[in-house]
gemmi code that builds the backbone of each chain (N, CA, C; Angstrom):
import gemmi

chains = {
    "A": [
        ("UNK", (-23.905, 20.893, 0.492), (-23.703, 19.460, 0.228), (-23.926, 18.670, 1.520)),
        ("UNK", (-24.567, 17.351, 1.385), (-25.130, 16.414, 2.599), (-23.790, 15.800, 3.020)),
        ("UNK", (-23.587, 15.916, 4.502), (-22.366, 15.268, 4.802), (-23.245, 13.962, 5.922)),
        ("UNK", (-22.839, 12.662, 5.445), (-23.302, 11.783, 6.333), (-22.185, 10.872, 7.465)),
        ("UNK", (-22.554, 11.202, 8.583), (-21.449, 10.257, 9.605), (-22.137, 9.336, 10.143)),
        ("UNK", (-21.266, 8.509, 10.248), (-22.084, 7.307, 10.407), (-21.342, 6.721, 11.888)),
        ("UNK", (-22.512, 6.856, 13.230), (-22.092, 6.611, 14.473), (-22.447, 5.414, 14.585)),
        ("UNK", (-21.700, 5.170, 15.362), (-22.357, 3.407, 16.165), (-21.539, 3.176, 17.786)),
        ("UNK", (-22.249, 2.175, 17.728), (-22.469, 2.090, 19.727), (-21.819, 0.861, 19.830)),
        ("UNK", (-20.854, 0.551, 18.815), (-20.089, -1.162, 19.627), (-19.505, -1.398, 20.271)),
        ("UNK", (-18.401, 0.056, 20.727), (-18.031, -0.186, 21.902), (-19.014, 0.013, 23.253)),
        ("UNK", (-20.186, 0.723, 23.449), (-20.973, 0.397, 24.659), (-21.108, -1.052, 24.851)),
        ("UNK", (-21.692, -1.388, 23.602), (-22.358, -2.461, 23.284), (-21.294, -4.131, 23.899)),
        ("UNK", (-20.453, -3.877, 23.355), (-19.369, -4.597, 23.871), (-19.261, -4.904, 25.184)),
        ("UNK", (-18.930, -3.617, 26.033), (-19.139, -3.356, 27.677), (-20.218, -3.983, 28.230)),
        ("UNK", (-21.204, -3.636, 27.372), (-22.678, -4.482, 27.907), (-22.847, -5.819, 27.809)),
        ("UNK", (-22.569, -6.207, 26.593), (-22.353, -7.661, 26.214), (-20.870, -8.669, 27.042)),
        ("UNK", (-20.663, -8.347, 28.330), (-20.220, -9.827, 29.178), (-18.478, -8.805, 28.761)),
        ("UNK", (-18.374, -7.159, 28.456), (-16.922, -7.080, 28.424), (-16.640, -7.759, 27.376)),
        ("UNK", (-17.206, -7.966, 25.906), (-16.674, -8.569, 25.160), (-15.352, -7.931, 24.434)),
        ("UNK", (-14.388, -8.550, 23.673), (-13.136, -7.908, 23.545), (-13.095, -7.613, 21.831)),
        ("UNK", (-12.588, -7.082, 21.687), (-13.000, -6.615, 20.031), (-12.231, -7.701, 19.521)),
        ("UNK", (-11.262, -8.200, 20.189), (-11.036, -9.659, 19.017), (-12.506, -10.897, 19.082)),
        ("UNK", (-12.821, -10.879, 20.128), (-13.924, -11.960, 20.061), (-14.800, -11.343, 19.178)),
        ("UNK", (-15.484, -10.021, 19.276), (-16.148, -9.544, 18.336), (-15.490, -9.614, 16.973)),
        ("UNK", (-14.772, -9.414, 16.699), (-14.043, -9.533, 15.105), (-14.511, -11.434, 14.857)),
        ("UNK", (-13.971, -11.770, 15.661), (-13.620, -13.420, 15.253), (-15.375, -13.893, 15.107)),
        ("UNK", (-16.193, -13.242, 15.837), (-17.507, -13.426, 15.602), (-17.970, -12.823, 14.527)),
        ("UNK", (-17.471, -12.251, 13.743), (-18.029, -11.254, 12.432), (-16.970, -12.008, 11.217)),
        ("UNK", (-15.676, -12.562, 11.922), (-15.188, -13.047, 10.865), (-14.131, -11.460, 9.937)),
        ("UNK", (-13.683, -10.944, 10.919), (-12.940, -9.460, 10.269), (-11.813, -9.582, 11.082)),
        ("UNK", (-10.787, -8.879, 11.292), (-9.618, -8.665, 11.798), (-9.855, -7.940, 13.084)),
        ("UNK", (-9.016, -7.460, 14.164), (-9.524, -6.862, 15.094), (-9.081, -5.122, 14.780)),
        ("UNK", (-8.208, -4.895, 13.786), (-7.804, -3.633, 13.022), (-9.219, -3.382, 12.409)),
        ("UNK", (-10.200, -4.464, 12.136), (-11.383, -3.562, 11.416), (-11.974, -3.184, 12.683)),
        ("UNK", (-12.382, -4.000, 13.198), (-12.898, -3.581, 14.689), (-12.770, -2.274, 14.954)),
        ("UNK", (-11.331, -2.223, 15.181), (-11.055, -0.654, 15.541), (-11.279, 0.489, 14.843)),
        ("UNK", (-11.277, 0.373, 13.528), (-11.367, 1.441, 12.385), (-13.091, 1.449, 12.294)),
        ("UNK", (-13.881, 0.565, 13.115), (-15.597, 1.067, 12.945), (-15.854, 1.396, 14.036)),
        ("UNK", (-15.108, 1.185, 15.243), (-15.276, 1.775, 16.206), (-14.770, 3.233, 16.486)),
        ("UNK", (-13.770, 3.809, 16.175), (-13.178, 4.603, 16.122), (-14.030, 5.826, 14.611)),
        ("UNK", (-14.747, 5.129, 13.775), (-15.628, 5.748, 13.084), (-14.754, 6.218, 12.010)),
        ("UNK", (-13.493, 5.732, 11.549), (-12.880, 5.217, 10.546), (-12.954, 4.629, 9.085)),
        ("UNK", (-13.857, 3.927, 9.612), (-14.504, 2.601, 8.861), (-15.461, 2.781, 8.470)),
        ("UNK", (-16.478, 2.654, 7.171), (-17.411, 2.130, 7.643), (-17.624, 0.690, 6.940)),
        ("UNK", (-18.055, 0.049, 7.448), (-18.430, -1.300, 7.197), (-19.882, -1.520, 6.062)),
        ("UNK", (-19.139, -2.488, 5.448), (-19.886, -3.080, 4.287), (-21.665, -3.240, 4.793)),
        ("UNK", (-22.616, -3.271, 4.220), (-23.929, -4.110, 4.716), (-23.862, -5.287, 5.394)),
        ("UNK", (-23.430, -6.152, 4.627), (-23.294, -7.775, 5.205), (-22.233, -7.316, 6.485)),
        ("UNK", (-21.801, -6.523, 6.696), (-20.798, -6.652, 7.597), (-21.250, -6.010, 8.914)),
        ("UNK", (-22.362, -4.818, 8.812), (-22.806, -4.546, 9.730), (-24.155, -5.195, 10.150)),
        ("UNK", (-24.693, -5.881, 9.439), (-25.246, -7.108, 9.880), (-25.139, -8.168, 10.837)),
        ("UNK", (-23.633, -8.254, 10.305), (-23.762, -9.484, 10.918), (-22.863, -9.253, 12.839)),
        ("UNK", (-22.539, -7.934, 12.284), (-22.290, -7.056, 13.922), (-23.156, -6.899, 14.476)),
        ("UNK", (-24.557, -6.377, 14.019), (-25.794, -6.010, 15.281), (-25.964, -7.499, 14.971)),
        ("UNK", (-26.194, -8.718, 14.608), (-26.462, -10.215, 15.010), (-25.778, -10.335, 16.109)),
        ("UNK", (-24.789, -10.135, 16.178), (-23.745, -10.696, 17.006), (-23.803, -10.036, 18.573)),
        ("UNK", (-24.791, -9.162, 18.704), (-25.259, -8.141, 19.888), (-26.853, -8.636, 20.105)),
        ("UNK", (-27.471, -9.209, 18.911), (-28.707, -9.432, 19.131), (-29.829, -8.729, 18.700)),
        ("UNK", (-28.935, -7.299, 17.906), (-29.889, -5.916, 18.046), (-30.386, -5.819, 16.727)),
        ("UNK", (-31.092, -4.360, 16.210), (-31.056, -4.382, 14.877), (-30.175, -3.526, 14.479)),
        ("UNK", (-29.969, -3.529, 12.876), (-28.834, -2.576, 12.516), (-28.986, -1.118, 12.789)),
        ("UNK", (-30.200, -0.742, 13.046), (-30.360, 0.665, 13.883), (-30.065, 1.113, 15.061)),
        ("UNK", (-29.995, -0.002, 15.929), (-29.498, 0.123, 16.967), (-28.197, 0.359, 17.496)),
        ("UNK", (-27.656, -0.434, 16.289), (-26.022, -0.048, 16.285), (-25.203, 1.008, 16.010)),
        ("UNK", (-26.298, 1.042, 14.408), (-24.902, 1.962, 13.891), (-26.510, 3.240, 13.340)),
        ("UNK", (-26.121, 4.448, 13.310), (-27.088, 5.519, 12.815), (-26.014, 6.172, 12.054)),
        ("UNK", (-26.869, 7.276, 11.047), (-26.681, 7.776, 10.190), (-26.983, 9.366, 10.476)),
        ("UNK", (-25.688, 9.941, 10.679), (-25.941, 11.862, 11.172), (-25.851, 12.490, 9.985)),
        ("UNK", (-26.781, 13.258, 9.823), (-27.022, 13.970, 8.766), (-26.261, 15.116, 8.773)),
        ("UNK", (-25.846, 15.827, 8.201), (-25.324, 17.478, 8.535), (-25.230, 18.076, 6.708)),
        ("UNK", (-25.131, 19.583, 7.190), (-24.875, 20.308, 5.846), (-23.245, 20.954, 6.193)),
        ("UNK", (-22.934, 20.834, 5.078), (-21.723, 21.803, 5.088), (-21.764, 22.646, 3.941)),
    ],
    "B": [
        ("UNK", (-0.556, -5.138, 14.562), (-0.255, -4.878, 12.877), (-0.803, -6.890, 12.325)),
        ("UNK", (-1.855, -6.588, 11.635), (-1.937, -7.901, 10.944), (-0.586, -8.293, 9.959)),
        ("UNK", (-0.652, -9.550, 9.566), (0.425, -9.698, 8.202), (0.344, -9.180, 7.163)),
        ("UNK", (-0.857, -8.490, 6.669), (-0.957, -7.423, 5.330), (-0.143, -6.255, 5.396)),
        ("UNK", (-0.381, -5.685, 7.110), (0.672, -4.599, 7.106), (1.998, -4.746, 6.923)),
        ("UNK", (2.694, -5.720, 7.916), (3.756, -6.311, 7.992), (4.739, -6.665, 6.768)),
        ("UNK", (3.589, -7.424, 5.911), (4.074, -7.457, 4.350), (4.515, -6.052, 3.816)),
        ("UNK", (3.161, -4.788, 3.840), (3.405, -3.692, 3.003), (4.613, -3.278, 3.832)),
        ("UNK", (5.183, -3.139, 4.771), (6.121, -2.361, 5.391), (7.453, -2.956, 5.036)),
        ("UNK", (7.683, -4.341, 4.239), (8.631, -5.122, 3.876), (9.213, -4.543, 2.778)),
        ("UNK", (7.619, -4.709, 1.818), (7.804, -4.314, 0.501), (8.148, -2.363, 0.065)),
        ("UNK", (7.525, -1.848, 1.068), (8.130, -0.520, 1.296), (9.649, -0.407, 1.396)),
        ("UNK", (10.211, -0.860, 2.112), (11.763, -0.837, 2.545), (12.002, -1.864, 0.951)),
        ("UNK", (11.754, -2.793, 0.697), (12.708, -3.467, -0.504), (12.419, -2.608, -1.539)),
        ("UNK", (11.436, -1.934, -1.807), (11.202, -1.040, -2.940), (12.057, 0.181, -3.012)),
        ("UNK", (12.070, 1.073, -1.650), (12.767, 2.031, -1.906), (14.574, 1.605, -2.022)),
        ("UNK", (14.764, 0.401, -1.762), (16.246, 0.152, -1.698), (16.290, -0.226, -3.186)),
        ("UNK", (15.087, -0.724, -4.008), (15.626, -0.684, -5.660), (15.283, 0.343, -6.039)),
        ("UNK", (14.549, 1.252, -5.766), (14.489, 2.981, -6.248), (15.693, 3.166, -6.186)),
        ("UNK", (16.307, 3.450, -4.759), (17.696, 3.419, -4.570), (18.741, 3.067, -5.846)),
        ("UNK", (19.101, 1.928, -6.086), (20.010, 1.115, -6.399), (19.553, 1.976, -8.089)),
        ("UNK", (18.407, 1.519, -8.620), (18.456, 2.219, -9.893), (18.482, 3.497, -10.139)),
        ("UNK", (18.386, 4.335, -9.075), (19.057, 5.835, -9.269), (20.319, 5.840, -9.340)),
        ("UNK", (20.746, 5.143, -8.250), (22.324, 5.147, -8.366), (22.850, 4.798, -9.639)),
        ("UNK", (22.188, 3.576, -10.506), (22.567, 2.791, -11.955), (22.412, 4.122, -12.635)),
        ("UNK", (21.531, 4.812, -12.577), (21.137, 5.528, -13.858), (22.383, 6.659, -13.874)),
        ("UNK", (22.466, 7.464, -12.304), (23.877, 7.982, -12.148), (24.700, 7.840, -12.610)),
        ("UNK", (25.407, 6.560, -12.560), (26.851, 6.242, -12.754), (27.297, 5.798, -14.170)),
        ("UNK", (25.472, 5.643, -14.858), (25.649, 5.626, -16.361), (25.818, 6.869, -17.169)),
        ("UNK", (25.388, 7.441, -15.995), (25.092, 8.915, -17.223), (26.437, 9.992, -16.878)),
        ("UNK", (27.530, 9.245, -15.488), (28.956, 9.690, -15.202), (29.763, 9.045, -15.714)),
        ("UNK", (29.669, 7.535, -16.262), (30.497, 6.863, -17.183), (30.355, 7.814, -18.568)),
        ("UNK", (29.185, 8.093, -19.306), (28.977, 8.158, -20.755), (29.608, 9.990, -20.449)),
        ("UNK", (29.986, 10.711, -19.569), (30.632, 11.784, -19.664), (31.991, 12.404, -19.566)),
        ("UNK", (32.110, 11.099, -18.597), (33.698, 11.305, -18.125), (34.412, 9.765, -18.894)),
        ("UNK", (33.937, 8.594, -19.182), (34.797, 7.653, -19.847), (34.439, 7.067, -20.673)),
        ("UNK", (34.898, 7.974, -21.616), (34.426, 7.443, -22.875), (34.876, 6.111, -24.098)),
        ("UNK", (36.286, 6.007, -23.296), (36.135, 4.669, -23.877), (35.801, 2.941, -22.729)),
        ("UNK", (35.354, 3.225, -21.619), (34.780, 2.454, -20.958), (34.521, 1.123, -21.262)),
        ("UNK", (34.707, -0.265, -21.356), (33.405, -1.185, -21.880), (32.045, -1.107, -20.997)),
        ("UNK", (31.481, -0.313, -21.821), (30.048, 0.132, -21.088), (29.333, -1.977, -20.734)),
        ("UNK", (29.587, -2.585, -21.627), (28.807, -3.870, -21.696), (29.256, -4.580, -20.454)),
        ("UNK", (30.451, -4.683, -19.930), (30.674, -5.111, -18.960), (29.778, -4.461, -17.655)),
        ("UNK", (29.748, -3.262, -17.852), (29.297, -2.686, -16.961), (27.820, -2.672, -16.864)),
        ("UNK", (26.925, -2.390, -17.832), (25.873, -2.635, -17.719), (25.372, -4.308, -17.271)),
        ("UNK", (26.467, -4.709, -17.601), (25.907, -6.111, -16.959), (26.082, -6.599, -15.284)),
        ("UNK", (26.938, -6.102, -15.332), (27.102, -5.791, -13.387), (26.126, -4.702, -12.963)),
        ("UNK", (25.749, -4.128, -13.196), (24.232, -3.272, -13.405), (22.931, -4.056, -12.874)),
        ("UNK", (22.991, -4.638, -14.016), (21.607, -5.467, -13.963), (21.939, -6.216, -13.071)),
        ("UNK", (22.882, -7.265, -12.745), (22.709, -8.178, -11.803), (22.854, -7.607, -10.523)),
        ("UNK", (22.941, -6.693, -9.720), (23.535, -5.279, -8.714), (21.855, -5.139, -8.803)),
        ("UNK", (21.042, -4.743, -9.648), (19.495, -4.401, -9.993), (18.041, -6.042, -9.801)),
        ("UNK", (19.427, -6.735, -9.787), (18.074, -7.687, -9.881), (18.238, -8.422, -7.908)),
        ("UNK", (18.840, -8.285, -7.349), (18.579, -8.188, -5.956), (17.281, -7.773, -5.399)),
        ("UNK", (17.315, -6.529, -5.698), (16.028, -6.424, -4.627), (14.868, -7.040, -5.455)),
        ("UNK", (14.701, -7.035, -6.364), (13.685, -8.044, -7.858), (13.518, -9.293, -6.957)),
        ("UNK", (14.693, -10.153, -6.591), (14.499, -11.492, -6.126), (14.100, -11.323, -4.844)),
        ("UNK", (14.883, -10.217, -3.694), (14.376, -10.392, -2.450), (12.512, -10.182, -1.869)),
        ("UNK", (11.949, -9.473, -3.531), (10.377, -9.128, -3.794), (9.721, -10.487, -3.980)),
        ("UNK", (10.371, -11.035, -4.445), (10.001, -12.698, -5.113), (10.106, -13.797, -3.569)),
        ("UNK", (10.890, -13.390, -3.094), (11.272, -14.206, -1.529), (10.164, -13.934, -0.280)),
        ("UNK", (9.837, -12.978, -0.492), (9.112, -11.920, 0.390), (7.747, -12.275, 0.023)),
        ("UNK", (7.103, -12.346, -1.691), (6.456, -13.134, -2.191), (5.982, -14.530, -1.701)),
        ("UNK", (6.771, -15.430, -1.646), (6.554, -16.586, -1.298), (6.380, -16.702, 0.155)),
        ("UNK", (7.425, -16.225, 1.006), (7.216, -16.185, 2.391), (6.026, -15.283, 3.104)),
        ("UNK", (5.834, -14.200, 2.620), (4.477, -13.602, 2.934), (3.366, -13.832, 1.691)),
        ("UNK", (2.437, -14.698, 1.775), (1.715, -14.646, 0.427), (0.733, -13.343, 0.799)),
        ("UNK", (-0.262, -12.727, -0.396), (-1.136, -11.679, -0.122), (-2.187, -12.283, 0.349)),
        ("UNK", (-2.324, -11.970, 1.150), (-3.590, -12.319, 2.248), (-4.568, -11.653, 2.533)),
        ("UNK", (-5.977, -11.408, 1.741), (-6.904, -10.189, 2.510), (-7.450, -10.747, 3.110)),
        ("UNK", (-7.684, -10.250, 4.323), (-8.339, -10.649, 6.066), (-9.373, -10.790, 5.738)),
        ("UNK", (-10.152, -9.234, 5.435), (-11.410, -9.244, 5.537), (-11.769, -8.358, 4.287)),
        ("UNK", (-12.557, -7.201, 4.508), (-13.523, -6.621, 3.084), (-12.594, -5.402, 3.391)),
        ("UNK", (-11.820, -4.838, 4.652), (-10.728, -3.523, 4.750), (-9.727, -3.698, 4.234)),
        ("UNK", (-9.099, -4.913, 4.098), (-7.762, -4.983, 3.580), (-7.961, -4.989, 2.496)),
        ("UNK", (-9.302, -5.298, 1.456), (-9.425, -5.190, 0.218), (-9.490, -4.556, -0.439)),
        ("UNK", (-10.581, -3.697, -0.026), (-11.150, -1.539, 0.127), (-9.451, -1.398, -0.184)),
        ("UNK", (-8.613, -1.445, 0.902), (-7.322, -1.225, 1.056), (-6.189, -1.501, 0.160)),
        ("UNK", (-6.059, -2.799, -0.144), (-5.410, -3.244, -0.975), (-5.830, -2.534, -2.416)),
        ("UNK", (-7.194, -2.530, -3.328), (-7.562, -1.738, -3.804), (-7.469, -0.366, -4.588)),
        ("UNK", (-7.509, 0.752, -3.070), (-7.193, 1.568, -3.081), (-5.704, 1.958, -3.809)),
        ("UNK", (-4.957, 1.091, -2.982), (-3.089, 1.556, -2.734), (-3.248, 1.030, -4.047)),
        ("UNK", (-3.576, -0.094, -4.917), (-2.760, -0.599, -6.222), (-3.288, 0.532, -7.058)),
        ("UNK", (-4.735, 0.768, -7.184), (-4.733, 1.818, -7.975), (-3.943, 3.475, -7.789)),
        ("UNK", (-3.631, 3.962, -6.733), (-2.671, 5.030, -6.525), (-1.136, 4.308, -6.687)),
        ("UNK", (-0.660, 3.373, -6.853), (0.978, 2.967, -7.363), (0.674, 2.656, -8.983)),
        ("UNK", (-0.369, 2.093, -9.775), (-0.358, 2.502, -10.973), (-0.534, 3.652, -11.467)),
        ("UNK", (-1.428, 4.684, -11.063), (-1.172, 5.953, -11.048), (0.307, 6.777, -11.353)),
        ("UNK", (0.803, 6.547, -9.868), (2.417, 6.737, -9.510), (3.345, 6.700, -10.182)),
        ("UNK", (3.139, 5.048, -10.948), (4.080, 4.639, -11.637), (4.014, 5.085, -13.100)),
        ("UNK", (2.870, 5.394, -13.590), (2.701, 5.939, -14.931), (3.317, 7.664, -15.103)),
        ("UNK", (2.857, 8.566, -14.085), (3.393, 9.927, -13.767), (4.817, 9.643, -13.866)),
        ("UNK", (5.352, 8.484, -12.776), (7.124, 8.811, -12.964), (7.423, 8.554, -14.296)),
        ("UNK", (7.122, 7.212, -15.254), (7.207, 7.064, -16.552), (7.029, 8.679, -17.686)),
        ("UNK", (6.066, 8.737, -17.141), (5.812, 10.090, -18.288), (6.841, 11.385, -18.047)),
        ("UNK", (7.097, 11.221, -16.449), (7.948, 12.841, -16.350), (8.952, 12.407, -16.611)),
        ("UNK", (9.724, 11.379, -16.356), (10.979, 10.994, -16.833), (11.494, 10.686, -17.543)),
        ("UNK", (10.443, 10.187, -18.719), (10.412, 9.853, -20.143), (11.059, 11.738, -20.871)),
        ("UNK", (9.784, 12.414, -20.397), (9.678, 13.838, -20.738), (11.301, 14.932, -20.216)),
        ("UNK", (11.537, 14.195, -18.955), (13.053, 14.555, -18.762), (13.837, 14.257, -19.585)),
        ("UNK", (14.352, 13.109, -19.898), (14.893, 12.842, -20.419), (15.037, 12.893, -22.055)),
        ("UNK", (13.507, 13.187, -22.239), (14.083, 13.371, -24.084), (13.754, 14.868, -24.515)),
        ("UNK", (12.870, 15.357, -23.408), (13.027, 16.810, -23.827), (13.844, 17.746, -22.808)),
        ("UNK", (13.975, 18.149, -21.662), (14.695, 18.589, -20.743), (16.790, 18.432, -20.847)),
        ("UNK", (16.535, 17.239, -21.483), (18.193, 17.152, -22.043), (18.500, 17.283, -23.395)),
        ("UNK", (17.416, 17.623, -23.682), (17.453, 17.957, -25.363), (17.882, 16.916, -26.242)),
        ("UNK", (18.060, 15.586, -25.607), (18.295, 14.458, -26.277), (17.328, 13.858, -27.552)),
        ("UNK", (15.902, 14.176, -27.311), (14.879, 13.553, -28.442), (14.578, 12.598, -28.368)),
        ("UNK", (15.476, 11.515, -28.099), (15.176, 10.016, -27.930), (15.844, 9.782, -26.675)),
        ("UNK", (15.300, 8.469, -26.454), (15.628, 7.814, -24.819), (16.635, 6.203, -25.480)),
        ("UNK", (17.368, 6.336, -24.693), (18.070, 5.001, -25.414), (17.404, 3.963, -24.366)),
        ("UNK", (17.977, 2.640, -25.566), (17.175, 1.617, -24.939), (18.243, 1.044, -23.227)),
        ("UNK", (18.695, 1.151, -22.765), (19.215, 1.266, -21.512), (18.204, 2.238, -20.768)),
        ("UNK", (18.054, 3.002, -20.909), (17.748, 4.454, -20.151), (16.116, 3.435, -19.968)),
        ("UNK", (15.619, 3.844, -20.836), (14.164, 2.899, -21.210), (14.029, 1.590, -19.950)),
        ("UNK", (14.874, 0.604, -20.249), (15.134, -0.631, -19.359), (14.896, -0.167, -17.556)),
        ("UNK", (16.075, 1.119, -17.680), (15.921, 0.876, -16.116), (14.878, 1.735, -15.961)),
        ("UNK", (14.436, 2.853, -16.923), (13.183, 3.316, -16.553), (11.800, 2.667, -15.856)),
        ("UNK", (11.490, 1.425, -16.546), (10.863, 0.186, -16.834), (10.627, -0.150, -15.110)),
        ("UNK", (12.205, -0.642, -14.789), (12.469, -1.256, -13.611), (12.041, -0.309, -12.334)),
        ("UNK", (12.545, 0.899, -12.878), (11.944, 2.274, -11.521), (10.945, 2.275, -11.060)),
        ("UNK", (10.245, 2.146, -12.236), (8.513, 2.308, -12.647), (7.498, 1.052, -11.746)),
        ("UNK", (8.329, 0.039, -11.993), (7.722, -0.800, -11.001), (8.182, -1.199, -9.458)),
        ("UNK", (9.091, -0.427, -9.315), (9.786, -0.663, -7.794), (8.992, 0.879, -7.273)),
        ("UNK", (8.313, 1.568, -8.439), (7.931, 3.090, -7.919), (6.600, 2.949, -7.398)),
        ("UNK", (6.300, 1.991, -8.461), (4.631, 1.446, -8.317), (4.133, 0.532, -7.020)),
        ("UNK", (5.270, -0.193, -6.590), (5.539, -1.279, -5.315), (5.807, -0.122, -3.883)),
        ("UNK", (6.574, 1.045, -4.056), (6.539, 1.994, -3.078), (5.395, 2.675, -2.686)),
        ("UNK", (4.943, 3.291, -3.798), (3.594, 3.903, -3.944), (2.513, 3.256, -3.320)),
        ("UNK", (2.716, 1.925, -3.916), (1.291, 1.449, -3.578), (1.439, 0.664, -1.811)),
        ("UNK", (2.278, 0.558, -1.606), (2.643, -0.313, -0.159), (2.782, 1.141, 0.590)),
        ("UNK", (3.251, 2.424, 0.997), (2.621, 4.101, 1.239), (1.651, 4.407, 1.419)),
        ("UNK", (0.863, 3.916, 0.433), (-0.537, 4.005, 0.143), (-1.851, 3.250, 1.137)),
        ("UNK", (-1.059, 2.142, 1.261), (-1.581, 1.259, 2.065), (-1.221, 1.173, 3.621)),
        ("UNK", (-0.229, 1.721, 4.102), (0.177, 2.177, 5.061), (-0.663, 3.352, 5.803)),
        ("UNK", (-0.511, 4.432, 4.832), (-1.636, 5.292, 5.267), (-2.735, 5.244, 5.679)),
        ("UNK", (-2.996, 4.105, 4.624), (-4.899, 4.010, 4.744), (-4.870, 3.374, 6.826)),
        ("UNK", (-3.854, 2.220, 6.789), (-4.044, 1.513, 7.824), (-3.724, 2.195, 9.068)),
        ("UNK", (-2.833, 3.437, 8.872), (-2.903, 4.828, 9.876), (-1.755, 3.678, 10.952)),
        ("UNK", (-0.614, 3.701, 9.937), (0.407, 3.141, 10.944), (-0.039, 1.859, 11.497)),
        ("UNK", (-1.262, 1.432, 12.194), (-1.624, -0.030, 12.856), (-0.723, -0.353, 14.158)),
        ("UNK", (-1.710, -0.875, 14.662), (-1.209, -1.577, 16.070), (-0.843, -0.710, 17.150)),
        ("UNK", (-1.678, 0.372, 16.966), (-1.314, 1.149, 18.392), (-2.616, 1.497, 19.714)),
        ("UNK", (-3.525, 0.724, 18.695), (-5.039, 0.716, 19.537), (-5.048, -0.140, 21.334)),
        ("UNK", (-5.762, -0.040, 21.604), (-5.592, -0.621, 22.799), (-6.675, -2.392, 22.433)),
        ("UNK", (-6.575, -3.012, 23.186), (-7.585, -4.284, 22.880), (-8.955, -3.742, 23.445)),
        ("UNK", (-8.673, -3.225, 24.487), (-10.509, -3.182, 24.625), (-10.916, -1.862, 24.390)),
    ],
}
model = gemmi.Model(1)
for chain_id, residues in chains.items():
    chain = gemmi.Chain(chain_id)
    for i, (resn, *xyz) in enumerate(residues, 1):
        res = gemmi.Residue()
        res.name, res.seqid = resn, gemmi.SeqId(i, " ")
        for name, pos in zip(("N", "CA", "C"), xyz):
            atom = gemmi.Atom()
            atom.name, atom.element = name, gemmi.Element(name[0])
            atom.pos, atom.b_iso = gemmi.Position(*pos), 0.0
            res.add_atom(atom)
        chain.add_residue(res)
    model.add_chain(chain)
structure = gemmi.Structure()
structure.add_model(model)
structure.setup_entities()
């Protein structure tokens, strides 16, 4: 069976982007800073529109952010 | 901890204190109807209910002062989740206790008292369950660091 994890880079991304703080990032996506943490922490995963509008908010595309690991178990 | 949690952790504690309170009711009905039998049960069941409808109102207070608030699309997923596992919850306790009570005591029927506070369990079981439920999902909250 396909097991998919789904990584992403927002906390680099963050660091890179001016030290941004996951509440400014939340308040820029319009989410709580508890979601923040639960997609960073790889918890979460976030809706379409939602990871959208996270790589907007970096500038990037949604590939850049967040990828998709394939594995078998 | 946002106010969604804050709320469920309210409604957790007022729920299990009417779990509480109607175990205790159901107890002391089923130690009245063994040991005093000529009792006025009516008096008593009515100090019952009003003893039972406390934590009912402090849900209603808690209600108004915390309204339900989803943040974002997690607390919803979330919210979601937990209501459908406390209806779940609450239907299982209904059925096993229904099933206790009319077959396990060999009684056959459930009187309409028994029924009532069953009723009341069922949804203070469903309010535990599902505020547990939601707790979990949120993995306790507020222990992350900000950056």
């Amino acid at each position: 069976m396909a097991r998919n994890e789904l990584k992403n880079q927002i906390r680099r991304l963050r660091f890179d982007n001016g030290e941004m703080t996951q509440q400014q990032l939340a308040d820029r996506v319009g989410v709580t800073r508890q979601t923040i943490i639960a997609i960073e922490a790889g918890k979460y995963a976030p809706s379409l529109p939602l990871a959208f509008r996270i790589a907007r908010a970096f500038n990037m595309s949604i590939e850049q952010v967040f990828q998709l690991e394939d594995g078998e178990i | 901890m946002n106010k969604a949690q804050k709320r469920t952790w309210l409604c957790l504690v007022i729920s299990l204190a009417g779990i509480s309170l109607g175990a205790a009711a159901v107890t002391l009905i089923k130690i009245m109807q063994l040991n005093m039998a000529n009792t006025d049960h009516h008096t008593t069941f009515r100090l019952l209910s009003l003893l039972l409808t406390i934590p009912l109102i402090l849900i209603v207070i808690i209600g108004a002062r915390f309204p339900k608030k989803i943040f974002d699309e997690r607390d919803k997923l979330i919210d979601r989740k937990a209501n459908a596992v406390g209806i779940v919850g609450a239907f299982v306790f209904l059925g096993a206790a229904s099933w206790f009570l009319g077959v396990i005591t060999k009684m056959g029927s459930i009187k309409v008292v028994q029924i009532t506070l069953l009723v009341y369990l069922a949804a203070f079981v469903w309010c535990f369950i599902s505020s547990a439920a939601g707790l979990i999902q949120y993995g306790g909250g507020g222990k992350d660091g900000k950056k």
